[in-house]
C-alpha positions in Angstrom: 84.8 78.3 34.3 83.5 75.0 35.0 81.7 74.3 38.4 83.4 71.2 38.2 86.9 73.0 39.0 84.9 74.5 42.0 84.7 71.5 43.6 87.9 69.8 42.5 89.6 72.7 44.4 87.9 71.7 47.5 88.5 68.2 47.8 92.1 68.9 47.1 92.5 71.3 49.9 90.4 68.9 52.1 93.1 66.2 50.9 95.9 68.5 52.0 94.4 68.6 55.6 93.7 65.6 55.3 97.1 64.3 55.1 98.3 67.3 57.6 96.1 65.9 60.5 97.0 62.1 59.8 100.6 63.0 60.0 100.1 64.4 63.1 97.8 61.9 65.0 100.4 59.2 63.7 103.4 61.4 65.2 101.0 61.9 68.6 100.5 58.2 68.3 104.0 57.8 68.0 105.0 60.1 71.1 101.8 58.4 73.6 103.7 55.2 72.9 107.5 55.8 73.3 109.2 54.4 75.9 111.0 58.6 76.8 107.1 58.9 77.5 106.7 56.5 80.4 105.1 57.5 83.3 108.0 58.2 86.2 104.8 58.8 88.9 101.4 58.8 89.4 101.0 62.2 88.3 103.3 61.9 85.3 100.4 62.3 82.5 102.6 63.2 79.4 101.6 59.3 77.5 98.0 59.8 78.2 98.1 63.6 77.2 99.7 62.5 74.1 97.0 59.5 73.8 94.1 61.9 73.7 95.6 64.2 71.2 96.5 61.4 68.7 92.7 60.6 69.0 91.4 63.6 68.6 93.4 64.5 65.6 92.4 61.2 64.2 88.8 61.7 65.1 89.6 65.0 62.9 91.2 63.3 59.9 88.0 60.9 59.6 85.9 63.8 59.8 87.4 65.2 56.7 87.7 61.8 55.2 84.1 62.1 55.1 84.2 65.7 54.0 86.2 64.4 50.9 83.2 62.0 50.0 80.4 64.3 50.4 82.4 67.0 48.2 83.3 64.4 45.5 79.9 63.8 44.7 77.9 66.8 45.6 75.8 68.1 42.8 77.3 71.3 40.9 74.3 73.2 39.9 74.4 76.1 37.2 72.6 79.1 38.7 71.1 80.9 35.8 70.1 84.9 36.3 66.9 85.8 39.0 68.3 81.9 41.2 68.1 81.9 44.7 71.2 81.2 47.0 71.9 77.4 47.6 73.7 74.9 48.2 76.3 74.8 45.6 76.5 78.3 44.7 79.3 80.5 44.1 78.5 83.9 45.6 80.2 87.0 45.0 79.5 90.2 47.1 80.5 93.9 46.9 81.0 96.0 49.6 82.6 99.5 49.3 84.5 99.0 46.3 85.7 95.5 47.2 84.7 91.8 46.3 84.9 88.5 47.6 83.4 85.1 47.0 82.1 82.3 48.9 80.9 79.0 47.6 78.0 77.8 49.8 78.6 74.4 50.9 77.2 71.2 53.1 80.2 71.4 55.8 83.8 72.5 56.2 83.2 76.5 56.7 86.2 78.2 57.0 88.2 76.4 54.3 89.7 78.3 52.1 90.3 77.6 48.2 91.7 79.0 44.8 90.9 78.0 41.2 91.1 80.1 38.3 93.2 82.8 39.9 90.2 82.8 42.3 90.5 83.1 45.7 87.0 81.6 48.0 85.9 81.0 51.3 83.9 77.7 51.8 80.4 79.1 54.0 77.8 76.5 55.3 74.0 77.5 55.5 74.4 77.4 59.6 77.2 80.2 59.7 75.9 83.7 60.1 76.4 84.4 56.5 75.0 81.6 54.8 72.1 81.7 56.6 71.8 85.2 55.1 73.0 83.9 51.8 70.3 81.1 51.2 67.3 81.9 49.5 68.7 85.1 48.4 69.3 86.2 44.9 71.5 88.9 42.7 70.9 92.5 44.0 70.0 91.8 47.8 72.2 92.4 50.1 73.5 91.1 53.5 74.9 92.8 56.6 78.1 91.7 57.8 80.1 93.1 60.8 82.9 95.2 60.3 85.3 97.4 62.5 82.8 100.8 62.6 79.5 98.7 62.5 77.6 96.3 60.4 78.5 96.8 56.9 76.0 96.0 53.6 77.4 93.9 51.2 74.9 93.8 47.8 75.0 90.2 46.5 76.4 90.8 42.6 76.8 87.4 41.3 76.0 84.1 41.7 77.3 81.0 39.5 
C-alpha cells in the first residue's frame, strides 16, 4: 500500500465534513435571517441564537479548510524497521488478541478513515496516545485505559 492512499483517505473524509458543516452554517445562516425568525420581544433571541451557530459552524468549516491544505501536502515518510513513531506514521497495536491502527498526524484527532479495507483512527502527538506513540518504536508498548484498568497494547507495526 502506498502512503500516498493514507493520506488521500484523509483529505477526502475532511472534504466530506467539510461540505457537512458548510451546509449547515449556510442553512443556520439561512434560519438567523428569515423573516419567521424576527424578534416578537426583547427577550425573543431565536435570530441571534441562530446567528452565533451559523458562525460557529463556519468558524468550523474554515478550520477544516485549513486541515485539507496541511493534509494535502504533508510529507508521507516510509518508516523502515527499528523507526521511531512520528509524524506520518501508520501505527498498528495489539492488545489481547486484537489490532487497530492509528496514523499519527498534525491535527484532526478523532477522524476516522478507511483505505485498503483498512479501518484508522487519525491521533495527534498532544492526545494521550500520541504522546505515548512518538518517539516509540516496534515492540514497546503503550498503556491505554480500558473497562477493568489500564490495558498494554505492544506496538507491532509501523509503516
Amino acid at each position: 500500500m502506498q502512503k500516498t492512499t493514507i493520506r488521500d483517505a484523509i483529505v477526502a473524509q475532511l472534504r466530506r465534513e467539510l461540505e457537512l458543516q458548510a451546509r449547515a452554517a449556510h442553512e443556520s445562516r439561512e434560519e438567523a435571517t428569515s423573516v419567521e425568525n424576527k424578534a416578537e420581544g426583547q427577550y425573543d433571541m431565536r435570530s441571534q441564537e441562530a446567528a452565533y451557530l451559523a458562525e460557529g459552524q463556519a468558524r468550523f468549516a474554515a478550520e477544516i479548510a485549513e486541515s485539507i491544505s496541511i493534509y494535502q501536502t504533508l510529507e508521507m515518510p516510509d518508516f523502515i524497521a527499528g523507526s521511531y513513531v512520528a509524524i506520518g506514521a501508520l501505527v498498528t497495536l495489539e492488545a489481547k488478541g486484537s489490532r487497530n491502527i492509528y496514523f499519527l498526524g498534525p491535527r484532526n484527532g478523532g477522524l476516522e478513515a478507511r483505505v485498503c479495507e483498512m479501518d484508522f483512527v487519525l491521533v495527534t502527538p498532544s492526545s494521550p496516545l500520541g504522546r505515548q506513540l512518538v518517539g516509540r518504536k516496534v515492540g514497546e508498548a503503550v498503556q491505554l485505559p480500558g473497562r477493568g484498568g489500564p490495558v498494554i497494547h505492544h506496538i507491532v507495526g509501523i509503516l
